[in-house]
C-alpha positions in Angstrom: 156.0 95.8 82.5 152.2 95.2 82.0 150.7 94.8 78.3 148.0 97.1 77.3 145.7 94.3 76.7 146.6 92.7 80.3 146.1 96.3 81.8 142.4 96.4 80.4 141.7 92.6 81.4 142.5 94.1 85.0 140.3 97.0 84.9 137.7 95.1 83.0 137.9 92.3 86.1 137.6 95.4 88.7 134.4 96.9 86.5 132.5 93.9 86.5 133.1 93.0 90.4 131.8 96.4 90.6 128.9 95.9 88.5 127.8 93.0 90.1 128.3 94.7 93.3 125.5 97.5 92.7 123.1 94.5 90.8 123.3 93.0 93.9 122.5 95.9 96.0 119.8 96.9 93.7 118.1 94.0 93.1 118.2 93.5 96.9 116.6 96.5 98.2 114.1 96.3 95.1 112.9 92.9 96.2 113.0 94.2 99.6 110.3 96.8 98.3 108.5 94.0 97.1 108.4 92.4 100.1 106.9 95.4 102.3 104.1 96.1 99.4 103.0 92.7 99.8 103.1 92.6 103.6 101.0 95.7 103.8 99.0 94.3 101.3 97.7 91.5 103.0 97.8 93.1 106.0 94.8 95.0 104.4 93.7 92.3 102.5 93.2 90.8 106.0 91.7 93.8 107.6 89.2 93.7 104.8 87.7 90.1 104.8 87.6 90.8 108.4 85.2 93.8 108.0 82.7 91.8 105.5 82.6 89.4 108.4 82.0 91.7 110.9 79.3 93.4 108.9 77.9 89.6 107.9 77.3 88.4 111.2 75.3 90.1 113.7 77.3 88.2 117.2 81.0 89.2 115.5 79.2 92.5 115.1 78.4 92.9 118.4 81.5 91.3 119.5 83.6 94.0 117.4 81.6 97.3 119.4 82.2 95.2 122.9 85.9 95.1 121.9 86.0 98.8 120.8 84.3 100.5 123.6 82.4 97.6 125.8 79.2 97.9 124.3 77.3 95.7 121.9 73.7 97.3 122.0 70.6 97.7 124.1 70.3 93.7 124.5 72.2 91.4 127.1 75.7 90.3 126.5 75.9 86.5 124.9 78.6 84.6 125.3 78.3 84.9 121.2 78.9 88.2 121.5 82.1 87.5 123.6 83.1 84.5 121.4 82.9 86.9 118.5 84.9 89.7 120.5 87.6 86.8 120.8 87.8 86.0 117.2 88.0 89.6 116.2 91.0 90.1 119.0 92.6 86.9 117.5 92.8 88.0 113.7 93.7 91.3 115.0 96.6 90.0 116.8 97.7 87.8 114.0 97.7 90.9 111.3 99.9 92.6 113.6 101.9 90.0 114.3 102.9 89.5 110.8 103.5 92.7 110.7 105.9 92.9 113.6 107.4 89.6 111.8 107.9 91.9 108.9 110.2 94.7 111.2 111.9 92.0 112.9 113.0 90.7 109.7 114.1 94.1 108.6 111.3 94.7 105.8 109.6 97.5 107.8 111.1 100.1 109.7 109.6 100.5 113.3 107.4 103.8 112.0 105.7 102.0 109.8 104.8 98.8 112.1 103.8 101.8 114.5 101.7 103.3 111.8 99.9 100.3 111.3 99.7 98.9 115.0 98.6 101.7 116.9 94.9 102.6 115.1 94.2 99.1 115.4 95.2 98.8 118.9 93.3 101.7 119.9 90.2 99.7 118.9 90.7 96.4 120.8 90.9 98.1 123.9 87.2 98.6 125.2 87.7 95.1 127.1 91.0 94.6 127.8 90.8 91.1 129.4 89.5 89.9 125.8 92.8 91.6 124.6 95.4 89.7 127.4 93.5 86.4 127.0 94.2 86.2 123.2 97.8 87.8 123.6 98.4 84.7 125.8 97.7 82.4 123.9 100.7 80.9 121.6 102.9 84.3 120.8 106.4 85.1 121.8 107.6 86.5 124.9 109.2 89.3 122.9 106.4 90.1 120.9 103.5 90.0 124.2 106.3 92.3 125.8 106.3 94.7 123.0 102.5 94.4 122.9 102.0 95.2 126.3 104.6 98.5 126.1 102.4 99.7 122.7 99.2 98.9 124.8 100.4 101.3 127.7 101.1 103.9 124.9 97.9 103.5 123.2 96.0 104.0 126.4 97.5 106.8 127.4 97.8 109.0 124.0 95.2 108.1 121.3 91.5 108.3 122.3 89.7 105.4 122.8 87.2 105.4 119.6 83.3 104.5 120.1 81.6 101.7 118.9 79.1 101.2 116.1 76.2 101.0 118.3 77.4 104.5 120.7 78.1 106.2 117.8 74.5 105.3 115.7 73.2 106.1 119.0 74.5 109.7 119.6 74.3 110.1 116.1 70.4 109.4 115.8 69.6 111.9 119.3 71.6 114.7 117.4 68.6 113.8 114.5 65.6 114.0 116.2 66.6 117.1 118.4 64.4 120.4 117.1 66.9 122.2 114.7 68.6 126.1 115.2 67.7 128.7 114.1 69.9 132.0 113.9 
């Protein structure tokens, strides 16, 4: 027969493996947390240096509308303007990239990759040869595949958005038309 105080030493053994059990769970899907906040985060961090550049150079400007719609303005095409278009495709690919890193490795679920992939898809997509030639250059044959199946999706279910320079245009023509009266 058992002693009391050998009795408690065994429950006291089973508590703690217990305890350590659920530290260990919590402490992994809390670090796991921490790990998607700071994915996302420079995700945008990325998306956001990207912008000031685009707005601080007039050729990745232009090179940013050709990739969103095709256009980049009343003047001729440069090969600037498609070297910019290139570098924009580029960081664009890498962002999501990480990101699709970040599902693969379990720290987002597919939902929120597609969250983040598909709006900025949608916007590389007014040239799609600029598109394919970055996507060939350097990435994995599972993630070009996956590309390719999210760039079929994008085309055929969100609209493709305008660029800067049709959307200043059709916004400036609605201005100077004569205004309604009722």
């Amino acid at each position: 027969m058992q002693s009391n105080l050998s009795i408690v030493a065994n429950v006291m053994q089973i508590v703690m493996g217990i305890s350590l059990i659920c530290l260990s769970v919590i402490v992994y899907y809390h670090q796991k947390k921490n790990d998607k906040e700071a994915l996302r985060h420079r995700a945008w961090d990325a998306q956001q240096q990207l912008n000031f550049m685009i707005l601080s150079n007039n050729h990745i400007w232009r090179g940013s509308d050709l990739i969103i719609d095709g256009h980049t303005g009343s003047s001729p095409l440069t090969i600037e303007d498609v070297q910019g278009a290139v570098f924009i495709s580029f960081i664009q690919i890498n962002r999501i990239h990480s990101l699709w890193c970040g599902w693969q490795s379990g720290i987002l679920k597919r939902h929120e990759l597609l969250e983040e992939l598909r709006p900025t898809l949608a916007i590389q997509l007014g040239i799609p040869e600029i598109f394919d030639y970055c996507l060939t250059r350097g990435y994995s044959e599972s993630f070009v595949k996956f590309m390719i199946e999210e760039m079929k999706y994008v085309k055929e279910n969100l609209p493709q958005p305008e660029s800067t320079f049709v959307w200043a245009t059709n916004y400036l023509k609605a201005q100077t038309k004569e205004p309604k009266f009722t």
